[in-house]
N, C-alpha and C positions, 0 to 999 in steps of 0.2 A: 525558497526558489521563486524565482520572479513571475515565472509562467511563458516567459520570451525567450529566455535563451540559456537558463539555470540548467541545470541537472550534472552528476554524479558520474562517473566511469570507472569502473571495478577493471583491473586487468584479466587479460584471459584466461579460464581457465576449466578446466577437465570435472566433470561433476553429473551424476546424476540420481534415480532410483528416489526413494522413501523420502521425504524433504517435510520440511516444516519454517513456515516464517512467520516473522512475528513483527509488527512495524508499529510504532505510536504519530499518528498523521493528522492535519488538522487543512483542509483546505481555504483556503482566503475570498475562490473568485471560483465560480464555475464556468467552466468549457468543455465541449463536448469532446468525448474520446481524448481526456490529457491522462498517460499513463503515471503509476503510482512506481511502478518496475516494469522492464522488461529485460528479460535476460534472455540473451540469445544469437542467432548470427544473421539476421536479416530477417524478412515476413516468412511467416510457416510456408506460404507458397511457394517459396526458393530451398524448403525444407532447413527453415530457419532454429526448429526444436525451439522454439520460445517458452519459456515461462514467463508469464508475464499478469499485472492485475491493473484493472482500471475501471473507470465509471461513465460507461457510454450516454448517460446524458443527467441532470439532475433530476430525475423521475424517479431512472433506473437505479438498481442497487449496488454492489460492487462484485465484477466480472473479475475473475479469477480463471487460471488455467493454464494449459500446458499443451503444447502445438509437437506431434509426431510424425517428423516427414511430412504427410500431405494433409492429414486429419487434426482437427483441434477437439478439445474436449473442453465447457467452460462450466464454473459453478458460478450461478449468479443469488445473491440476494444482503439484506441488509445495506441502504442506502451511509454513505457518507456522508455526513453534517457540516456544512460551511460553519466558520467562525469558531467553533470549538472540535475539542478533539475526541478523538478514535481511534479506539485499541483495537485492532485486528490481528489476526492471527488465521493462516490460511494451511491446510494439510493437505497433501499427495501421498496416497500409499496403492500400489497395484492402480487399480479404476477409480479407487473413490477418492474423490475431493471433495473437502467442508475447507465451510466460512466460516469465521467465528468474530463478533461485534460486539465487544462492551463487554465479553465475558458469554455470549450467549450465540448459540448452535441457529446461524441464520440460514444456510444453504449447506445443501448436499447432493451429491452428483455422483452415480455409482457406476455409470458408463463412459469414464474422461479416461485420463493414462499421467502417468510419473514420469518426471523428464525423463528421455535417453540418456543415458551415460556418453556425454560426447562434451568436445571443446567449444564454448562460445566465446565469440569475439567480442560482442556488445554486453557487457553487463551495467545495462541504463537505470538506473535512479530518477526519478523525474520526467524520464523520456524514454521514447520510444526510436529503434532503429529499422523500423518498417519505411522502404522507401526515403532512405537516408536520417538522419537525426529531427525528430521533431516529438509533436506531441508532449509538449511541455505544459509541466505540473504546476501550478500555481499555488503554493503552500508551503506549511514549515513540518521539517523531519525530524522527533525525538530522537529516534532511534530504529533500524532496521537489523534485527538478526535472524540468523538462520541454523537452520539445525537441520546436518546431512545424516539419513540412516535413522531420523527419529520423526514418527508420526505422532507428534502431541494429543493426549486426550482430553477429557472434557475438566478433569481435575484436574492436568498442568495449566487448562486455559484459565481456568479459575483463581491459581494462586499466581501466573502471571500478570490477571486483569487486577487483584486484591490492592496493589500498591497505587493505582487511580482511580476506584472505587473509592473517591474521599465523599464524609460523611460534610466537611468544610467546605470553604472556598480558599480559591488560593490564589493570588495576581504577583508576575513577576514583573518587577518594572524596568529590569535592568537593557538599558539599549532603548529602552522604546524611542521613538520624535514627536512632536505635536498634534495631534489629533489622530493618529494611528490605536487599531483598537489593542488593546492588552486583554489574552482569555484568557480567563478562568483555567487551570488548567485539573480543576473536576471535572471529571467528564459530564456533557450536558452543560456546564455551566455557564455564567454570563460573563461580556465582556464591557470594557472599560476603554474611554477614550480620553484622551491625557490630553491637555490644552496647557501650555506654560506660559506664564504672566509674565511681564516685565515691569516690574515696579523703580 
């Protein structure tokens, strides 16, 4: 996603209670408050029920949480890494929400709330629909899934993270263009800038 005007739209639909997601993300370019997800039907102040995760500045670590009617509840911790990627994996069950980063229990939050069981219109990938479409993600998306009715634990987080936990390195070149970086996609690992010759 380009960071301008990218992002994803899920159709609407009916969901809530116990939640689990799991996303492989790798951002490119930092900007403040670009969201990662938000689902939901407008800002929690119009009693939007968002769920939604972002990283309000590069200092900060990654904002997680869930907006009910007028109150939000957020678990914050475990920064996201420009240029290489990250496994996260975030849990909702009753009050408590965890972070989870590379395999490992970054934040916990034992006073948040589980979405409401209600319809949302905006299910944004990339962006955010607070105050119409914006808040665009600058990065690329492995993979987003989600698992309703199931609060992942610290064992599922661990054989979910097992298959990026490379002991290697590993560069995919396919697509890349001329001096654009190609990462690692070890987690932590380094990237590669491709320059083509013409002989």
């Amino acid at each position: 996603l380009d960071g301008i005007d990218d992002y994803v739209d899920i159709d609407d639909w009916t969901w809530g209670g116990t939640i689990s997601i799991e996303l492989y993300v790798k951002y490119d370019s930092w900007k403040d408050n670009r969201k990662v997800f938000d689902f939901g039907s407008g800002s929690p102040g119009e009693g939007g029920n968002n769920v939604l995760m972002y990283v309000p500045t590069a200092e900060k670590g990654i904002t997680w949480g869930t907006s009910s009617e007028h109150s939000i509840g957020f678990s914050s911790g475990g920064r996201l890494d420009t240029t290489t990627w990250n496994h996260v994996v975030v849990t909702a069950s009753n009050s408590v929400l965890k972070t989870y980063k590379n395999g490992v229990e970054v934040a916990t939050k034992t006073d948040g709330y589980e979405p409401l069981a209600v319809e949302r219109t905006h299910h944004l990938i990339g962006a955010t629909s607070w105050g119409g479409v914006g808040g665009f993600f600058h990065g690329t998306y492995a993979f987003v899934k989600i698992w309703h009715g199931v609060e992942l634990q610290q064992a599922d987080v661990d054989a979910l993270f097992s298959p990026f936990d490379l002991s290697h390195h590993f560069w995919d070149f396919r697509g890349c263009t001329t001096g654009s970086p190609v990462v690692d996609s070890r987690t932590g690992g380094k990237r590669i800038s491709f320059f083509f010759l013409d002989f």
